[in-house]
VOPAGU-2260 file (C-alpha; in pm, 1 decimal, decimal comma):
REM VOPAGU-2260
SITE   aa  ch    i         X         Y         Z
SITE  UNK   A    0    7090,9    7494,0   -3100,5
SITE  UNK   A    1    7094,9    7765,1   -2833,7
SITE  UNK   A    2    7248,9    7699,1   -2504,0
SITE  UNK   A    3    7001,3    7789,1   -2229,3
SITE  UNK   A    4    7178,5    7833,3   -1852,5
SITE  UNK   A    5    7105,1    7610,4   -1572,6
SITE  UNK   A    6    7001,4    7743,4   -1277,0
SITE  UNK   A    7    7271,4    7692,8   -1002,2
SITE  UNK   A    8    7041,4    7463,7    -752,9
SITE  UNK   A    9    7165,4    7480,7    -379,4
SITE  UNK   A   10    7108,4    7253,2    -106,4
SITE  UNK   A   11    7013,5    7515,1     171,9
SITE  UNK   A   12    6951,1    7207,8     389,8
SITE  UNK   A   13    7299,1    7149,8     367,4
SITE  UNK   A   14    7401,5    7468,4     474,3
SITE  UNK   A   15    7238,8    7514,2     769,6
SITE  UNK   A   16    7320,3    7180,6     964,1
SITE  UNK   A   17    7638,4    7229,7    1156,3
SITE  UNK   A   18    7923,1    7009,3    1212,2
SITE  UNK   A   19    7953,1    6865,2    1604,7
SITE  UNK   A   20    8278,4    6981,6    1770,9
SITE  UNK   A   21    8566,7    6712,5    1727,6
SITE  UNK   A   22    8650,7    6512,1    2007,7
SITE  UNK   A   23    8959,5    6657,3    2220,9
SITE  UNK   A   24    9248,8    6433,0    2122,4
SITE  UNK   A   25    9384,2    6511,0    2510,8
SITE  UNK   A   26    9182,4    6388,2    2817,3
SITE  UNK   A   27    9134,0    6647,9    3060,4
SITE  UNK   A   28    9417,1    6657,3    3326,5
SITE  UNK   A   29    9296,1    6495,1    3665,7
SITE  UNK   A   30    9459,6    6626,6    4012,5
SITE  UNK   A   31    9808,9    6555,5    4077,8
SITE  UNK   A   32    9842,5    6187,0    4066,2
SITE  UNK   A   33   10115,5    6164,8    4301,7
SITE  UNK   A   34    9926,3    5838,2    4448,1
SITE  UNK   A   35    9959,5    5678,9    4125,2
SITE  UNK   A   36   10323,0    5813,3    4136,1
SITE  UNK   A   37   10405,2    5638,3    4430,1
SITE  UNK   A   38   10264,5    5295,8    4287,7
SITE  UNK   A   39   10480,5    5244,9    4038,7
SITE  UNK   A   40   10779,1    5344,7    4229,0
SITE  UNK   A   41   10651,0    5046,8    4455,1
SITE  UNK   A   42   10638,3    4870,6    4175,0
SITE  UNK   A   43   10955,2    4889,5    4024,4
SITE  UNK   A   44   11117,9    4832,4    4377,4
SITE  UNK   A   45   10916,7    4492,3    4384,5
SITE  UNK   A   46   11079,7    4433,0    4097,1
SITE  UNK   A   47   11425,1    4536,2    4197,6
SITE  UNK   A   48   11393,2    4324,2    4524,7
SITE  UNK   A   49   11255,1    4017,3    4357,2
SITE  UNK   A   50   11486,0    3992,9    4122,8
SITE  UNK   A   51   11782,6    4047,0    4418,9
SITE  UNK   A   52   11636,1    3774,0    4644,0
SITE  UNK   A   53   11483,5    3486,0    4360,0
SITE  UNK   A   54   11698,9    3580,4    4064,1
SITE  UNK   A   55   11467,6    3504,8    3793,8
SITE  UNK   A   56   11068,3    3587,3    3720,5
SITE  UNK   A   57   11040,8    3346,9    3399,2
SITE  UNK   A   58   11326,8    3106,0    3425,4
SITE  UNK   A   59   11507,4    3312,3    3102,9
SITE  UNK   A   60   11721,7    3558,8    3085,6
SITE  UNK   A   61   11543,5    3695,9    2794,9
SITE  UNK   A   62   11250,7    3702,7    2951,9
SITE  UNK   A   63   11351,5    3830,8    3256,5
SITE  UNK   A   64   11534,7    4125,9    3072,0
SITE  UNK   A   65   11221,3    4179,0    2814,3
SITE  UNK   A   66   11005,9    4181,8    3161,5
SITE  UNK   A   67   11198,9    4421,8    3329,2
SITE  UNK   A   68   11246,6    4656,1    2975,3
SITE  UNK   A   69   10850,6    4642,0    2933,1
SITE  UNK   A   70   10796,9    4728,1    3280,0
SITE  UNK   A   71   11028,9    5040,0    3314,9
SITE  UNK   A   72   10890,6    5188,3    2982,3
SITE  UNK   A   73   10550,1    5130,6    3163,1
SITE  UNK   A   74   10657,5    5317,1    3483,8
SITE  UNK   A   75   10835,5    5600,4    3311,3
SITE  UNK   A   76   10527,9    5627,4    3097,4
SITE  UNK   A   77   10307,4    5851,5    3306,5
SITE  UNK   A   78   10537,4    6097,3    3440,0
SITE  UNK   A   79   10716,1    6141,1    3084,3
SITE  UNK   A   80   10324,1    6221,9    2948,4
SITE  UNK   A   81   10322,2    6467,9    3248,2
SITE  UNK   A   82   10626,0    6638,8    3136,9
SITE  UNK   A   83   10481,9    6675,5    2766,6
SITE  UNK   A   84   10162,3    6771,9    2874,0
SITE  UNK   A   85   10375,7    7101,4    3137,4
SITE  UNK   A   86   10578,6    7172,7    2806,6
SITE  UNK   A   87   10324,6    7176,6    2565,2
SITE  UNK   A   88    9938,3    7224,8    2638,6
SITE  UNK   A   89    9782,6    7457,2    2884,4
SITE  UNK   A   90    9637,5    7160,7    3095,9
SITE  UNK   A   91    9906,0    7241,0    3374,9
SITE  UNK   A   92    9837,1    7545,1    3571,5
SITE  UNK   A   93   10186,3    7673,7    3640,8
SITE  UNK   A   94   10056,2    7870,9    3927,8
SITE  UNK   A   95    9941,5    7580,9    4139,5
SITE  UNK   A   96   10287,9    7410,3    4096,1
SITE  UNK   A   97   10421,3    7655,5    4316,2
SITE  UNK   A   98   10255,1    7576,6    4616,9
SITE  UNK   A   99   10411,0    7273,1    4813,8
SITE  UNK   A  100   10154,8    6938,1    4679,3
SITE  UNK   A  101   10278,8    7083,4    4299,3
SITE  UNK   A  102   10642,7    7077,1    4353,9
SITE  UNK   A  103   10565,2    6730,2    4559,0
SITE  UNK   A  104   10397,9    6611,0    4241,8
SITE  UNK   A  105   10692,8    6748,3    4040,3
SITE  UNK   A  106   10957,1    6589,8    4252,0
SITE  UNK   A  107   10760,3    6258,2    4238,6
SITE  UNK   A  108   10772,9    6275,2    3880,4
SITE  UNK   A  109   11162,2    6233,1    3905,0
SITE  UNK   A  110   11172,9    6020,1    4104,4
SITE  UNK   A  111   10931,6    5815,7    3933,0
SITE  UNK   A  112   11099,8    5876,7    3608,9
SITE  UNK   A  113   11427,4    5738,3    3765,4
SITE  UNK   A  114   11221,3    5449,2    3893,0
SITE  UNK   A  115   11142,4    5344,0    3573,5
SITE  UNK   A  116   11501,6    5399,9    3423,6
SITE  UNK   A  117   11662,4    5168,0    3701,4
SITE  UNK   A  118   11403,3    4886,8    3627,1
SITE  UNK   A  119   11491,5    4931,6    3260,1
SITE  UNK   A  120   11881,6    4883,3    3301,3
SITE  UNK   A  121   11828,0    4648,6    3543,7
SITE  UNK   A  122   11601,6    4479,8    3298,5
SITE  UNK   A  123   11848,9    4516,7    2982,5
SITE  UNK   A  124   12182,3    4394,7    3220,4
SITE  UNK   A  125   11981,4    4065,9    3253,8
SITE  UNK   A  126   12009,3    4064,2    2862,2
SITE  UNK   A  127   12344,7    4046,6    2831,3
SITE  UNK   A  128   12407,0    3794,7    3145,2
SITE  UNK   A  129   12546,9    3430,2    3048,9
SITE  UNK   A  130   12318,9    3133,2    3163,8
């Protein structure tokens, strides 16, 4: 019995739609957020000065050191993601950090970052404190 070739059969249909554009996996960068900055400093100094004056948020230790962990990984969030996004994506134009509200956002970013690190040891020395 003789083998008779099938015509290849193409969708051109197929072909001619076109795929949508992915979705950018990084939101667009907003102005310097120094405001924002600023808030969390506040932030982790309410923390600092509550726990000075009342000694306790939740009664625990634990709890008071898990509180004050979560909340300086929160505050050093932002300017850490700030960091990443100067080192490696173009959404930081390095010319505008020259001029004096970019090295104000850059020097809140420190200070911001240290912020966050003071709430988290004073957050993890709670940890280790006896009842």
């Amino acid at each position: 019995m003789p083998v008779t070739p099938t015509p290849e059969v193409t969708n051109t249909s197929r072909q001619q739609q076109t795929r949508p554009e992915p979705p950018l996996l990084i939101a667009p960068r907003q102005n310097f957020n120094t405001g924002f900055l600023l808030s969390m400093v506040v932030l982790g100094l309410i923390y600092a000065v509550w726990m000075y004056l009342r000694q306790t948020i939740t009664g625990s230790n634990l709890g008071d050191a898990a509180t004050g962990v979560l909340l300086g990984i929160y505050i050093c969030s932002r300017p850490v993601s700030n960091l990443m996004d100067m080192l490696y994506t173009q959404n930081i134009r390095w010319n505008e950090l020259r001029k004096r509200a970019g090295i104000m956002w850059l020097v809140m970013n420190f200070i911001t970052t240290f912020a966050g690190w003071a709430t988290i040891v004073l957050g993890a020395t709670r940890m280790v404190r006896p009842d």
